[in-house]
Structure formats: structure tokens, C-alpha cells
ZAVEXFI-67480 format. One line per field, with one value per residue (C-alpha): residue number from 1; residue in one letter; chain; z, y negated, x negated. Coordinates in steps of 0.02 Angstrom, whole numbers, plus 32768, in hexadecimal, padded with zeros to 4 digits. Each point is the difference from the previous one (the first is absolute). Layout:
N
k: c(NUM,...)
r: c(A,...)
c: c(A,...)
Z: c(Z,...)
Y: c(Y,...)
X: c(X,...)
END
This chain:
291
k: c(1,2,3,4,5,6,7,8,9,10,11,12,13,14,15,16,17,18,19,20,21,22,23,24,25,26,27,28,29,30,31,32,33,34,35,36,37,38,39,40,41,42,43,44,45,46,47,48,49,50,51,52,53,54,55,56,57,58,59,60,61,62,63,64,65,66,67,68,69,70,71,72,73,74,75,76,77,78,79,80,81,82,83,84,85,86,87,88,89,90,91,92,93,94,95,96,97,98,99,100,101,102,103,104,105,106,107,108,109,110,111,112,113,114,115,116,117,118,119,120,121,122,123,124,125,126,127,128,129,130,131,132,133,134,135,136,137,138,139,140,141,142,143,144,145,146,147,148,149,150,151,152,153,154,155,156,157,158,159,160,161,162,163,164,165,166,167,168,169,170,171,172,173,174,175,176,177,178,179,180,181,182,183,184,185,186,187,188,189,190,191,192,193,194,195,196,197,198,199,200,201,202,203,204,205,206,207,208,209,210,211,212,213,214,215,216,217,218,219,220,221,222,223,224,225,226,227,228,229,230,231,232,233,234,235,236,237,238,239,240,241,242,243,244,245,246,247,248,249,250,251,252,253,254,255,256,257,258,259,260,261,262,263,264,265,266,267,268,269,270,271,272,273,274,275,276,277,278,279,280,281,282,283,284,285,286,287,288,289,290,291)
r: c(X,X,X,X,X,X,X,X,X,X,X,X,X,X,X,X,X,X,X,X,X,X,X,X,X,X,X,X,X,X,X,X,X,X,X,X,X,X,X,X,X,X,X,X,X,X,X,X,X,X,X,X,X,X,X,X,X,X,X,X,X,X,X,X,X,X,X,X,X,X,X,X,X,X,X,X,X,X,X,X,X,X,X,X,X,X,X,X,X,X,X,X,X,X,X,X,X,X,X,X,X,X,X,X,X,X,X,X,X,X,X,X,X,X,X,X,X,X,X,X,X,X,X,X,X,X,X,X,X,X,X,X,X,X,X,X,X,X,X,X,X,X,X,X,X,X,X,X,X,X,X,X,X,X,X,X,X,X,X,X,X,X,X,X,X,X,X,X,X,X,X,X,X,X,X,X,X,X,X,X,X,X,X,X,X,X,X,X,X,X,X,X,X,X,X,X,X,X,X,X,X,X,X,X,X,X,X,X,X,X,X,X,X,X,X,X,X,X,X,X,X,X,X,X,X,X,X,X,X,X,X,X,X,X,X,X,X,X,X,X,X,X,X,X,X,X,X,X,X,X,X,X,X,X,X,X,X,X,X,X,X,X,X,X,X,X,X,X,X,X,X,X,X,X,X,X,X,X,X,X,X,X,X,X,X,X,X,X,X,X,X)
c: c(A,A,A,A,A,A,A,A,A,A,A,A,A,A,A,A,A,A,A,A,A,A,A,A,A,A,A,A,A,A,A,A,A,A,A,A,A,A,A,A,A,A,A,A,A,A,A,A,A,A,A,A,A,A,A,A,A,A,A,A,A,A,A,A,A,A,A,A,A,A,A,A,A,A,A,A,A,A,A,A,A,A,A,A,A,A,A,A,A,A,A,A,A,A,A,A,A,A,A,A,A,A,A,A,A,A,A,A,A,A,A,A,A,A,A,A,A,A,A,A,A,A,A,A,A,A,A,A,A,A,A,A,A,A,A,A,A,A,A,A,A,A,A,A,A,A,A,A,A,A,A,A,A,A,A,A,A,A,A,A,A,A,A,A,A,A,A,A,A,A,A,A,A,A,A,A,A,A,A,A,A,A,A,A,A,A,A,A,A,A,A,A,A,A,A,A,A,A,A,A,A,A,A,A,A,A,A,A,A,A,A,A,A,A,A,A,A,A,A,A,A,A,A,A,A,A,A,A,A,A,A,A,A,A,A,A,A,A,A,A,A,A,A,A,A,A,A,A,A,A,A,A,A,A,A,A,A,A,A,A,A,A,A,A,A,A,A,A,A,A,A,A,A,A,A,A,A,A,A,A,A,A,A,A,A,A,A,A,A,A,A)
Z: c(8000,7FCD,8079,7FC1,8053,8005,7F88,7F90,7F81,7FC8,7F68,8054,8070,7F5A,7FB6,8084,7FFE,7F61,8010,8076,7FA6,7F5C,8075,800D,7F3A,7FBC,7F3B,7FC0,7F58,7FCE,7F71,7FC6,8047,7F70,803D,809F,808E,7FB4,7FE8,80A6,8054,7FA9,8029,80C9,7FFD,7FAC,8078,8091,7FBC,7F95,7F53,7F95,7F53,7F93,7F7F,7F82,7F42,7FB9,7FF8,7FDB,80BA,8048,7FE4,7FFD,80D4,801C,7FBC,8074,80A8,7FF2,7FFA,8088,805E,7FEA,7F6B,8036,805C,7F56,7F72,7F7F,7F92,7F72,802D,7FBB,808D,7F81,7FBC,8083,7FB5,8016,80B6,801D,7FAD,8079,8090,7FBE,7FD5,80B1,8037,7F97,8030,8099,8058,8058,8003,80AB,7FB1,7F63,8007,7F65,7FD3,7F53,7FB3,7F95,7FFF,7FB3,7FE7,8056,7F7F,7FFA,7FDF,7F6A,7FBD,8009,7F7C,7FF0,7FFB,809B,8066,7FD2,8017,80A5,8028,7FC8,8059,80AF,8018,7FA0,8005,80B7,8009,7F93,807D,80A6,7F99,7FDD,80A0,8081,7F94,8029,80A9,8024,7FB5,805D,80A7,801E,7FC2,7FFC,7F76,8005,7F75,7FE5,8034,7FC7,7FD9,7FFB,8077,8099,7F8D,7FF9,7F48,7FA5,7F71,7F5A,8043,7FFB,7F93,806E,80A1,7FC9,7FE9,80BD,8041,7FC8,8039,80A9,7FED,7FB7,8089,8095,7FB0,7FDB,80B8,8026,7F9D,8048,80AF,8067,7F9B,7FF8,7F79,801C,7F99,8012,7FB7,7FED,8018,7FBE,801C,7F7D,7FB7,7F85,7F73,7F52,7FDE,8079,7FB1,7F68,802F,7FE0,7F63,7FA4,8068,8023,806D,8097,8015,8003,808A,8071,7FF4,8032,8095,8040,7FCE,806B,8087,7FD3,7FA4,800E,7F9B,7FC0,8076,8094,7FFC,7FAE,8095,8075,7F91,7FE9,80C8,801A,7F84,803A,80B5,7FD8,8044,7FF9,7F5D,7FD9,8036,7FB8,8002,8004,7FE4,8006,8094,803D,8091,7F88,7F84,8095,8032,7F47,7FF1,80BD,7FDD,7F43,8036,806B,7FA8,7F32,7FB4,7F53,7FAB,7F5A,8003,7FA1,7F7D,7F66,7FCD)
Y: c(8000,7F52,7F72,7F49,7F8F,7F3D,8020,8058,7FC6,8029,8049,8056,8063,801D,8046,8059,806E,8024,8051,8059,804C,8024,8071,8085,7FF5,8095,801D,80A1,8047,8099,8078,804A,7F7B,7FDC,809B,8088,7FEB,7F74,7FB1,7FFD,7FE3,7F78,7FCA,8006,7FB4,7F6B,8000,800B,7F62,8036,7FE6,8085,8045,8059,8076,8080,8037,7F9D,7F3F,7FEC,8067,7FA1,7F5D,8054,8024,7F60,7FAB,806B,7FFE,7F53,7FC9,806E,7FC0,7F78,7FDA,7FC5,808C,8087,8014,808B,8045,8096,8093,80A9,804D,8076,7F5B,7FC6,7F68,7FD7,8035,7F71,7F95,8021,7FDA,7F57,7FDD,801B,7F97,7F77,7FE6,8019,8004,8095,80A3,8054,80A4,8069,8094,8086,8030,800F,80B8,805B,809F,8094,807E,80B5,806F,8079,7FBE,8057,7FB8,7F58,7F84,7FC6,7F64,7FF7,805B,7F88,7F5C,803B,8034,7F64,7F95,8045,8047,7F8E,7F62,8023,7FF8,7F65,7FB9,803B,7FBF,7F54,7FDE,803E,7F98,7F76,802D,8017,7F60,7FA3,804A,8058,8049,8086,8089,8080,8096,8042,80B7,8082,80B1,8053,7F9C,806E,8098,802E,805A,7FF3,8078,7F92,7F74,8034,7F6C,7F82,804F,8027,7F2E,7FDC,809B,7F94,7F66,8049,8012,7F53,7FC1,8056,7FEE,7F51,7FE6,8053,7F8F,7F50,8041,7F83,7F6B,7F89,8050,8077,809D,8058,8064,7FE7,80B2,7FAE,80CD,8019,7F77,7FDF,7FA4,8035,8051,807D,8007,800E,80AC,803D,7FB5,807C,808C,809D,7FB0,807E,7FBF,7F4E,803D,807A,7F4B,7F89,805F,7FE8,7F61,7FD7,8044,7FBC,7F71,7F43,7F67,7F82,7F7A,807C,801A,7F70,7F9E,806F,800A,7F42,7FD8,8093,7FF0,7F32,804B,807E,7FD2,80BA,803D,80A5,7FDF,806C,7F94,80AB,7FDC,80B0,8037,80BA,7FE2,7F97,8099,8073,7F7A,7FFB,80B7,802E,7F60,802C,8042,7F65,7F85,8031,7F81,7FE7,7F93,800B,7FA0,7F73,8049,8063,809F)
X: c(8000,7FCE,801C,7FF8,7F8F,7FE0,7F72,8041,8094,809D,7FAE,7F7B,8077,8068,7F6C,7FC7,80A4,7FFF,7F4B,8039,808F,7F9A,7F8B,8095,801B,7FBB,7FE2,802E,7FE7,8061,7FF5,8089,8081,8094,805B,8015,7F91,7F9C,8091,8043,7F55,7FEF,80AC,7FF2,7F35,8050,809F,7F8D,7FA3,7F7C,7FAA,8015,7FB6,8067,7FAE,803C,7FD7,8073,8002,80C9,800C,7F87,805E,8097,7FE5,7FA0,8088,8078,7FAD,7FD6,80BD,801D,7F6B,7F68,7FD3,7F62,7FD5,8012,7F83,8002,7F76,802D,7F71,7FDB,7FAA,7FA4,7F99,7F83,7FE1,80B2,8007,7F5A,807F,8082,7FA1,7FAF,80B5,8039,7F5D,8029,80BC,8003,7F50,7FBA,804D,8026,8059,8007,806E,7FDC,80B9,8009,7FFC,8078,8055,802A,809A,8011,7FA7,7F8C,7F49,7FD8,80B6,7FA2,7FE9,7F41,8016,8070,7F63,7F93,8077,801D,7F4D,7FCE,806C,8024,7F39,7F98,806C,8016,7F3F,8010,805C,7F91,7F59,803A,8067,7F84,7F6C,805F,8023,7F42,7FE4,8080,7FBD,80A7,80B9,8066,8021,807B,8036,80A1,8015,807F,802C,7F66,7F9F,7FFA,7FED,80B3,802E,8099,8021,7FED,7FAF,7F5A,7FB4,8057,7FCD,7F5C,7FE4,8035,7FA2,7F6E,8037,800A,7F49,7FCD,8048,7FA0,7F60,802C,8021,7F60,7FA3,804D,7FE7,7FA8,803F,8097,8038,80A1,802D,8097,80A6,80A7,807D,80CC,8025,808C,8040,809E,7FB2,8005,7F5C,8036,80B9,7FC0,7FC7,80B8,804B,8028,7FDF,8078,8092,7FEF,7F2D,8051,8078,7F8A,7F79,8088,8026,7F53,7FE9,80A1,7FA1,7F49,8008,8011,802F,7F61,806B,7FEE,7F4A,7F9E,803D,7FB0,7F67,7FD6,8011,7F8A,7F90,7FE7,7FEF,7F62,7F6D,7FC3,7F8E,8039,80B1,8085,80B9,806C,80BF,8050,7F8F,8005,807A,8061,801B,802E,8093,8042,800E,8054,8071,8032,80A6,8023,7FCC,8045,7F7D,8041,7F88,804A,80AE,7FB3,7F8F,8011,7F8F)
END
């Protein structure tokens, strides 16, 4: 708290306030953030105050979300930059971008990947393997390289990738390519840690659990009707909405000071609840959306 004085002005004690509010404005860039859990991250950061980087392949999405979350929001406080995480170059780009509008970084959260349907692995198109190879391993890496650079430079930040199925080592029939990408994540990420260790810099993941967005919906569409049915019954059980989690996520995730944190939404004793409370409780998560 800032108490005015008879040496100091009306100005001064203006200005002095709004130092002190700018120290608890963090800058965060996210990959992956015109849809899903990007999306909605991005979405609570800037309703809890922040600045906020949107990023994606596309530029139309890119301004497309800018454009949305800053009527909903600051405008100020949202800047968007088109990046294909497979194109390093691009990635440096995001993060001078990021540097340039809004000053120094304090987070960058590795979100964006893509997905794949249920099939078996040899059933796989070529150039799907490598698109996904090349986006959720080596863009991911992209991503670690030029964010933690920075971070070293800057003398501190926080960087945090996006887990999912896969991660822990947990396999799903037919989503072996998928699985296989966040099975090495899992590792980049604790040898990342390992490396930052005695520094200001913070490395971390981020575990939504199972979340209803459409690269996981996708999974189904035009699948045999009685797969659809036996999945929705345990995602009524398991799952959670983007606006249920990301909430959660962001508060946590500004609240880390730990490197090697894991933010875990569906936790263990979490999972246990859901299932003993199933016949209670009749989650139906589905009323408003179409498969």
C-alpha cells in the first residue's frame, strides 16, 4: 500500500499505484489458443486481468479470437500472432512479438497440438504421422527452445506444456500416434525441469484430464452408433466442459511457484468420487451439443 505524503504529489501517488498494479500483470503467450483449452485459458488469464497472446496456424482465427475476447474483455490487454509451431523461425517471431507489445513475458504455456481419429496405426495416412509428429514433438520443442532462451535471458519465467492421453503411459487402442506424442512430452518436460533447477526459471505441466472439446469429439463422427454410446457414458462420468476446467487451470497455473509442478484437474481421488457417485449424480454433458 502506497500512502501519500506532503512531498510527494497528487501525481506521484497516482503513479505510484499504478506501478504497483502493473507488478501483478502477467504476460502470457499461448499456443494453440483460437479454440478448446487455449481458448478458454486464454479467456480466464484475461478475465483475471492479464495480457494475453493469442496464437494459431491460421491468421483469419487469430483475428477472428482477438477480435472476440477483446470485446468481451480489454482490448489493450490482447495481441495475436498466426504461428505454425513446426517453423522455428516463426515461434522466435512469436516471442519477439509478445516482447514487443507487451514487454516481458512471465508465462508461455505449449498448448497447441493436433489430433488424430481411433484407427489402427498401420491404417494411418503418412502424411498425418508426420503432421502430427511434427507439430506436437518438434513444435513442442520449438516452443520449450525459444521460450526458456528467453526466460534465461530475462533472469526468470514460467513455462508449462500441455499434457494428455498418453502422458502418464496410459494406452488407448487406436491412439497410438497421438499417445505416443504426449508420452514424450511427459519426458521433455522432466528433463526440462531438471535442467532449469537452481534458477528463476519455472518448468511445469498442465493435466485438463478429459475434456469436451472437439478434437476429442472428433474421435466419434462417424463411428458405429453403439462406440458413440458405450464413450458417452464415461465421459458423463469423466469428463468436463473447457468452461469447467480452464478456470481452475489459469488460477493454478498463476499460483505455481514450484518447477516441476504438475496442475492435475481430474486427480485420483477425484476419479474415485465420479465413479461411486455416477448413479447419484446422472451427469449428462451432452444436452447442448451435437455428435
Amino acid at each position: 500500500m502506497y500512502y501519500a505524503d506532503e512531498t510527494l504529489s497528487t501525481f506521484e501517488v497516482h503513479l505510484a499505484y499504478i506501478s504497483k498494479e502493473n507488478e501483478s500483470v502477467k504476460t502470457i503467450i499461448i499456443t494453440g489458443s483460437t479454440r478448446g483449452i487455449g481458448y478458454g485459458l486464454a479467456d480466464n488469464f484475461l478475465r483475471l486481468g492479464h495480457q494475453v497472446v493469442i496464437s494459431g496456424r491460421s491468421s483469419d482465427s487469430v483475428d477472428l479470437i482477438v477480435e472476440k475476447l477483446g470485446n468481451l474483455h480489454n482490448q489493450e490487454r490482447v495481441g495475436g500472432f498466426p504461428c505454425d509451431m513446426r517453423d522455428c523461425d516463426r515461434v522466435e517471431s512469436l516471442w519477439n512479438y509478445g516482447r514487443e507489445r507487451f514487454g516481458e513475458i512471465d508465462i508461455w504455456i505449449n498448448n497447441a497440438g493436433i489430433g488424430q481419429s481411433q484407427t489402427d496405426f498401420w491404417d494411418l495416412d503418412i502424411n498425418l504421422i508426420q503432421d502430427l509428429v511434427d507439430t506436437n514433438i518438434t513444435g513442442a520443442m520449438f516452443g520449450a527452445k525459444v521460450a526458456l532462451a528467453g526466460f534465461r535471458e530475462q533472469g526468470r519465467g514460467a513455462f508449462y506444456n500441455m499434457e494428455g492421453l498418453g502422458s502418464d503411459g496410459r494406452q488407448v487402442e487406436g491412439l497410438t500416434l497421438y499417445g505416443t506424442s504426449k508420452r514424450a512430452l511427459n519426458y521433455l518436460t522432466d528433463s526440462l525441469a531438471s535442467e532449469v533447477k537452481g534458477t528463476d526459471v519455472v518448468v511445469g505441466a498442465l493435466s485438463p484430464g478429459m475434456v469436451l472439446t472437439d478434437f476429442i469429439l472428433s474421435r466419434y463422427k462417424g463411428k458405429d452408433p453403439s462406440e458413440w454410446e458405450n464413450a458417452r457414458k464415461i465421459f458423463n462420468i469423466l469428463a468436463d466442459k473447457v468452461e469447467t476446467v480452464t478456470p481452475y487451470l489459469a488460477e493454478k497455473i498463476l499460483q505455481n511457484k514450484k518447477n516441476g509442478a504438475r496442475i492435475n484437474w481430474l486427480t485420483t481421488p477425484k476419479v474415485l468420487w465420479r465413479f461411486m457417485s455416477a448413479g447419484i449424480s446422472k451427469r449428462d454433458l451432452f444436452q447442448d451439443l451435437e455428435i
